[in-house]
C-alpha positions as CSV (number, residue, x, y, z in Angstrom):
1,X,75.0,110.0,112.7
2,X,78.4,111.2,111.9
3,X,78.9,113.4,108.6
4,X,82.5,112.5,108.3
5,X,84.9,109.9,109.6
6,X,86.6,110.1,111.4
7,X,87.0,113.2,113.1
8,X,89.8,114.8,114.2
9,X,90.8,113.5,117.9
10,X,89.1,115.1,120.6
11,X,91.3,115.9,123.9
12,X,90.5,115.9,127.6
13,X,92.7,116.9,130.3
14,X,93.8,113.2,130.9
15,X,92.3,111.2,127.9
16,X,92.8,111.3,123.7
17,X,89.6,110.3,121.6
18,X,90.8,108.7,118.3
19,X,90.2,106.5,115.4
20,X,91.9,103.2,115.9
21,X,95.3,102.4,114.7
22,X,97.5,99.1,114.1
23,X,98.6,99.5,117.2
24,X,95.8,99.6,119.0
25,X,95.6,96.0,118.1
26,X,97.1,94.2,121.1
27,X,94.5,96.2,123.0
28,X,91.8,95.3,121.2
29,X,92.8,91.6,122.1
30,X,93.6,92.0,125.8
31,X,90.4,93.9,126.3
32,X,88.0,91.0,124.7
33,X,89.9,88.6,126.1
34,X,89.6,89.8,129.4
35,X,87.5,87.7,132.0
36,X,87.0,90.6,134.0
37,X,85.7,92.9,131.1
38,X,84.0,89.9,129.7
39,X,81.7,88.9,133.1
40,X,79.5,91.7,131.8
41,X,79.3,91.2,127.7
42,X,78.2,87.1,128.4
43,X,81.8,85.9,128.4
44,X,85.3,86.5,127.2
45,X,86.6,85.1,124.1
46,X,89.9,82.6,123.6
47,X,92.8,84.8,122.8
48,X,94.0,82.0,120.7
49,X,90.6,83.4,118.8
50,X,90.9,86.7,118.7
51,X,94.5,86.5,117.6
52,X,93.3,85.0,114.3
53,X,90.3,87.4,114.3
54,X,91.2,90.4,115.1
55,X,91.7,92.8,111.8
56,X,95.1,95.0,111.8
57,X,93.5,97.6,112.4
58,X,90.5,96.7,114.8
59,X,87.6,99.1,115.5
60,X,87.7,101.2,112.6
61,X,84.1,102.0,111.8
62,X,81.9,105.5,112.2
63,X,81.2,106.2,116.2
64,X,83.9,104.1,117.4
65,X,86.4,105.7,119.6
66,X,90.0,104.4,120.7
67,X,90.6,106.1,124.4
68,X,94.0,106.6,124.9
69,X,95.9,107.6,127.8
70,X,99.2,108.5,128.0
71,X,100.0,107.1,124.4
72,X,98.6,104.0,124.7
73,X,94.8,102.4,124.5
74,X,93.1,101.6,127.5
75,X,89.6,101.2,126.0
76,X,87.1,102.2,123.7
77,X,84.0,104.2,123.0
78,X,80.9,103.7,120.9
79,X,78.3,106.0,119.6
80,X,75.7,104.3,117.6
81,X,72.0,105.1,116.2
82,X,69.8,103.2,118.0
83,X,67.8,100.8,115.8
84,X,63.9,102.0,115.5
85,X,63.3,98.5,116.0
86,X,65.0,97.6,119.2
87,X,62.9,98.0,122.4
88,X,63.5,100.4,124.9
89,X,63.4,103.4,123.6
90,X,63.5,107.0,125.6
91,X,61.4,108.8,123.1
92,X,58.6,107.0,120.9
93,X,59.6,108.2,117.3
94,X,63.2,106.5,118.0
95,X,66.2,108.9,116.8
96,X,68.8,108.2,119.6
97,X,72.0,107.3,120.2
98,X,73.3,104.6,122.3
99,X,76.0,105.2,124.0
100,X,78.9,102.1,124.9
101,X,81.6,101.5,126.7
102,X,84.9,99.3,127.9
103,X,87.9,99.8,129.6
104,X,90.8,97.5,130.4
105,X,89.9,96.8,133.8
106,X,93.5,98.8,134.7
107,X,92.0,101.5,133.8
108,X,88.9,101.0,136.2
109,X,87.8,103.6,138.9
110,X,89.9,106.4,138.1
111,X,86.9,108.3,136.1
112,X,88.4,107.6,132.2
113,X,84.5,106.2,131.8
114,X,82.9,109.0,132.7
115,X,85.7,111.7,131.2
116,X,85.4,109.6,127.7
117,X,81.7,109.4,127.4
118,X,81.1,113.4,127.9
119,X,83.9,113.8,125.4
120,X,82.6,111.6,122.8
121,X,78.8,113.2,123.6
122,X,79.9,116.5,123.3
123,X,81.3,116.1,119.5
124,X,78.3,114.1,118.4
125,X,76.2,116.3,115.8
126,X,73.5,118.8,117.2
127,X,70.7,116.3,116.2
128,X,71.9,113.9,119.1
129,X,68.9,113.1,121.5
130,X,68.4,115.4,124.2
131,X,67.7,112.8,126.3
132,X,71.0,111.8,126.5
133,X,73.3,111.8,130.1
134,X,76.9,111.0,130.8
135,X,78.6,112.2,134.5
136,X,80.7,115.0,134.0
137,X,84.5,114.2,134.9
């Protein structure tokens, strides 16, 4: 999906679109860790956990995004193939992207979401589906 990682960041009017860092780290924890943010992925996880888990540098993998605002992470973006194999697909030969999400819930309501995803959509390569929609900030 992506030729080269990672790319340089990409720059909103609010928001930075990077790879992860060390010190992105402490976010990473917070944001797994987070009841809030976890009452829609099945659960949060123990911090206790995630403190032994948690790489130095977390996230750091083609299509993932650290959202920053301000200098500092608030959340993350992810733009994955989607498998052939996985139900649910838009178009019948398969070739899309799925597009995630999640945000420190601090950083809820003030459009970051919505500003992030057309970012990241809009530097995915030209074979991205056409299918695919994000809200323009």
């Amino acid at each position: 999906m992506f030729d080269a990682w990672p790319p340089d960041p990409i720059r909103t009017d609010r928001l930075v679109l990077r790879e992860s860092a060390a010190r992105d780290r402490a976010a990473f924890i917070e944001l797994f860790a987070s009841p809030a943010v976890g009452a829609y992925l099945g659960g949060s996880r123990p911090r206790d956990e995630l403190e032994r888990s948690v790489p130095e540098v977390p996230g750091r993998r083609p299509g993932l995004f650290v959202v920053e605002l301000d200098g500092a992470m608030i959340g993350m973006i992810t733009l994955d193939p989607r498998d052939a194999d996985r139900p649910g697909h838009v178009r019948p030969e398969a070739g899309e992207a799925e597009l995630g999400y999640l945000f420190l819930p601090r950083a809820w309501g003030s459009g970051y979401a919505a500003e992030a995803c057309a970012a990241a959509l809009g530097c995915s390569p030209p074979r991205r589906p056409t299918s695919a929609r994000c809200a323009s900030p």
